[in-house]
N, C-alpha and C positions, 0 to 999 in steps of 0.2 A: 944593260946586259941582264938577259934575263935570270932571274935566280933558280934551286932546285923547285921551290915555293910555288913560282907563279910561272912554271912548267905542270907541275902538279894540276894548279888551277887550272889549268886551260885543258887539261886531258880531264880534269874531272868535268868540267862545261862542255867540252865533246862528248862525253862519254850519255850526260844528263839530256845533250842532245839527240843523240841516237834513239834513245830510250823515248823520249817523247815525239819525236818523230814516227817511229813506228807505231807507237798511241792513235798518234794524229792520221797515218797512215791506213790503220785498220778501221777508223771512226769514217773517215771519209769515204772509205768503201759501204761501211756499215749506213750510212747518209744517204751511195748511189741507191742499195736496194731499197731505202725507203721511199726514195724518190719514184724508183722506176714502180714499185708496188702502192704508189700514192697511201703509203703511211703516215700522215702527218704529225699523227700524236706521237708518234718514236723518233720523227724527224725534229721534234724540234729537242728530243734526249742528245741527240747527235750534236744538233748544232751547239747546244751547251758545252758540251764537251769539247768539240773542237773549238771552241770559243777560249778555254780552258788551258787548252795545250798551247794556240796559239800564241796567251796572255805569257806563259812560263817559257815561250821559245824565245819572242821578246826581250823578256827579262835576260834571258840567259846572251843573247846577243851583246843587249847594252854592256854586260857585266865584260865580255870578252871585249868589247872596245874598249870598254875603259880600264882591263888590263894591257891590253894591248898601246894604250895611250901611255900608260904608266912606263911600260917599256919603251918607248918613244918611238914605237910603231905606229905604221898603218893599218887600221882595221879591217884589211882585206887579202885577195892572194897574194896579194907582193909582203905585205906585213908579213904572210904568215910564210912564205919564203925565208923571209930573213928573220924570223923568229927561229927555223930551223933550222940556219946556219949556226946557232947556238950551242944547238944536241949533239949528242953523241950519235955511233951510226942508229942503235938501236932504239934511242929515245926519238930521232927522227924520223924511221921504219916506222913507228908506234903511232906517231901521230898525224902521217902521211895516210895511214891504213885509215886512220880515226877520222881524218877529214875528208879523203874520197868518199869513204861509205858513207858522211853526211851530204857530201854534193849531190851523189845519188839518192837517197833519200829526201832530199830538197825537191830533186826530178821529180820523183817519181810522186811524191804530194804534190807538184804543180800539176802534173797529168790527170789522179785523183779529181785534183778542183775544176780545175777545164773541163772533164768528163761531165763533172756535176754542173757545172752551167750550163752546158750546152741542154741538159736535160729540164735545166731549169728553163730556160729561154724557150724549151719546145713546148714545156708544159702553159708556159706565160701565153704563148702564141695561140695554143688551141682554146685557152680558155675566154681570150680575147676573142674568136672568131666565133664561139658559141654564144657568148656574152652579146653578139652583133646581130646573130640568126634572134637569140631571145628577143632584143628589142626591136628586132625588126630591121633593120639598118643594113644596106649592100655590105657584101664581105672586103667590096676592095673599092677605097673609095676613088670619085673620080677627081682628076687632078685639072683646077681652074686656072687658070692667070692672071693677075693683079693688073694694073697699068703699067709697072714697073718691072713688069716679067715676071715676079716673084712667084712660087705657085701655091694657089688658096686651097684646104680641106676643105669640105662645106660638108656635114652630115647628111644633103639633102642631094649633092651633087650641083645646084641653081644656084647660081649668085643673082640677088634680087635688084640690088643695087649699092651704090658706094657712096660714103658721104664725102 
C-alpha cells in the first residue's frame, strides 16, 4: 500500500517529467529548424541537449518502476490504475491531470521526432543522389538477377560473369 511518501514521489517524478518533456519538446523543434535551414553547427547544440533530456527522462522512468515495484505494482496504466485506487478524490484528480498531460506530451515529442526524420531521410536521400550525379553513376540503378532469382546491384548496371 502506497504511503503519503511514495505518492509524493511519484508526483514529484511527473512533475520532473513534464518539465523535461517540454525541454525536450521545444529542443526538438529547435532541431527541425536547423534541419530544415541546414545548420549544422546548432544542430549538433540540439542533439546534445536532447540527448540530455532523454538521458534524465530515463532515469526518471527507472526510478518510477522501481517505485512502483516497491509498491508491488506494475510499471504501467494498469499499475498506475491501481496505484490510484489508493488516493483520495483529489490526490487522484492530481495525478490523473499529471499523467494525461505527460501521455500528451510523450505524443506530441514522438510527432516532433518523426517530423525530424522524415526530414532527415529526405536530406540523406538528396545527398545520395548528388553524391551519384558527382561520381558519375545512373540515379537509379538497374536491377539484375542472380541464378536463384535473387536481385544483383551492379554499379555499372552489366553483370560480367559469375563464378
Amino acid at each position: 500500500m502506497p504511503t503519503t511518501h511514495s505518492l509524493k514521489q511519484f508526483e514529484t517524478l511527473l512533475l520532473a517529467d513534464l518539465q523535461l518533456f517540454d525541454h525536450l519538446i521545444v529542443t526538438l523543434k529547435a532541431e527541425r529548424q536547423a534541419l530544415k535551414e541546414r545548420d549544422y553547427s546548432n544542430l549538433e547544440a540540439h542533439i546534445s541537449r536532447k540527448q540530455s533530456y532523454l538521458t534524465s527522462i530515463s532515469q526518471n522512468a527507472n526510478q518510477r518502476s522501481k517505485l512502483f515495484a516497491s509498491l508491488g505494482l506494475i510499471p504501467d496504466a494498469t499499475g498506475f490504475q491501481q496505484l490510484l485506487t489508493f488516493c483520495d478524490k483529489t490526490q487522484k484528480e492530481h495525478l490523473e491531470s499529471l499523467w494525461n498531460a505527460l501521455q500528451s506530451k510523450l505524443k506530441e515529442s514522438k510527432h516532433c521526432n518523426e517530423t525530424n526524420h522524415r526530414i532527415i531521410s529526405r536530406t540523406q536521400l538528396v545527398v545520395e543522389r548528388f553524391l551519384r550525379i558527382y561520381r558519375g553513376q545512373p540515379l537509379t540503378q538497374k536491377a539484375l538477377y542472380a541464378k536463384q532469382g535473387q536481385t544483383i546491384n551492379d554499379a555499372t548496371g552489366r553483370l560480367i560473369g559469375t563464378a
